[in-house]
C-alpha positions in Angstrom: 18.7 115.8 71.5 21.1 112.8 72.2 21.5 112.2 67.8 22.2 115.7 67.3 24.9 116.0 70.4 26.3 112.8 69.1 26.3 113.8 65.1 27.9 116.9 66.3 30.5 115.1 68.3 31.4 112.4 65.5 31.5 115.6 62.9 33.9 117.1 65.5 36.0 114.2 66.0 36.5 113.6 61.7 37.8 116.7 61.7 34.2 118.9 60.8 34.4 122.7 60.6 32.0 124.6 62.8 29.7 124.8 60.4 29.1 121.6 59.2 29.1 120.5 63.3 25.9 122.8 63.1 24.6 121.6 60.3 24.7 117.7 62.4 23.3 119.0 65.0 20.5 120.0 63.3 20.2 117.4 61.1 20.0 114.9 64.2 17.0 116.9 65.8 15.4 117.6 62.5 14.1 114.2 62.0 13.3 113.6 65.6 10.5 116.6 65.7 7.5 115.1 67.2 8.3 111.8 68.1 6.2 110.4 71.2 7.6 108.9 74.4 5.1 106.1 75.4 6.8 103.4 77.2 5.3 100.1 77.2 4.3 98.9 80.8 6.1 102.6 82.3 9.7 100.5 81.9 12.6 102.3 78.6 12.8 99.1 77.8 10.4 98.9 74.9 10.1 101.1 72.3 12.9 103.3 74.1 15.8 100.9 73.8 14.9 100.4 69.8 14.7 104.0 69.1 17.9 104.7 70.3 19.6 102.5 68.8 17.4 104.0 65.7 18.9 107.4 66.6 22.2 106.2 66.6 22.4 105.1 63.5 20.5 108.8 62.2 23.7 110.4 64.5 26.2 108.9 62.3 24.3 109.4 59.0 23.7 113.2 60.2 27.3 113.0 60.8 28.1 111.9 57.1 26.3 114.4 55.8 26.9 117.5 57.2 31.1 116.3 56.1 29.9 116.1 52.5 28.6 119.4 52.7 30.4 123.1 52.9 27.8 123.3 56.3 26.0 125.4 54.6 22.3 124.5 55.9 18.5 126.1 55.0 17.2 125.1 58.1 19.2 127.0 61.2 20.0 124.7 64.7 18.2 127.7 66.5 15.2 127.8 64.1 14.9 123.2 64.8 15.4 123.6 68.7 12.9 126.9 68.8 10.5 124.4 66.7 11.4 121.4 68.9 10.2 123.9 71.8 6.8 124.7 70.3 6.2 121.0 68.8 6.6 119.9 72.7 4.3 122.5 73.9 1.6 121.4 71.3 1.7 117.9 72.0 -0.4 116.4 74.6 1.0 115.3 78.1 -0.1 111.9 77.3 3.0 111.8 74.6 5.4 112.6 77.0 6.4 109.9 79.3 3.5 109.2 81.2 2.8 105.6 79.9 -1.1 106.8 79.1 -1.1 107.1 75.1 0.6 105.5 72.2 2.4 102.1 72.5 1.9 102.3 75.9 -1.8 101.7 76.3 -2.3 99.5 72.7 0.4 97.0 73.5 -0.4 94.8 76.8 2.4 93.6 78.7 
């Protein structure tokens, strides 16, 4: 959610019409669908601090282009934050912050 806020803001700021600040929106959540949060020892330090950075990077790429575009999009911001929803609800709690799957429990700190 943070990429696509900040893809729509930059598209905003360089002067984006309305449409093309959807289209970064979606673009930033788009190609963050699914992605696990499993902090290594419980601490946003690791992988947390990378993938941001990661995402910022994806913001300003979104960014670039939805502005090379009319904003004219196949994929809807409502229909990428409705799937966003579900994809959450199918993943298991162990994905989602609680330090007991992915990098958390195969990396020892």
């Amino acid at each position: 959610v943070a990429c696509a806020m900040a893809a729509a803001g930059l598209t905003a700021a360089l002067g984006g019409s309305n449409e093309q600040i959807e289209n970064a929106a979606e673009i930033g959540i788009e190609h963050h669908l699914g992605m696990t949060c499993d902090p290594i020892g419980g601490l946003v330090q690791i992988p947390c601090i990378e993938r941001n950075g990661m995402g910022a990077v994806q913001a300003i790429t979104a960014a670039s282009l939805a502005l090379k575009s009319d904003g004219t999009h196949h994929v809807s911001l409502d229909q990428v934050i409705e799937t966003m929803r579900q994809t959450g609800a199918d993943m298991q709690d162990k994905y989602k912050e609680t330090s007991l799957g992915g990098l958390a429990v195969h990396v020892i700190t």
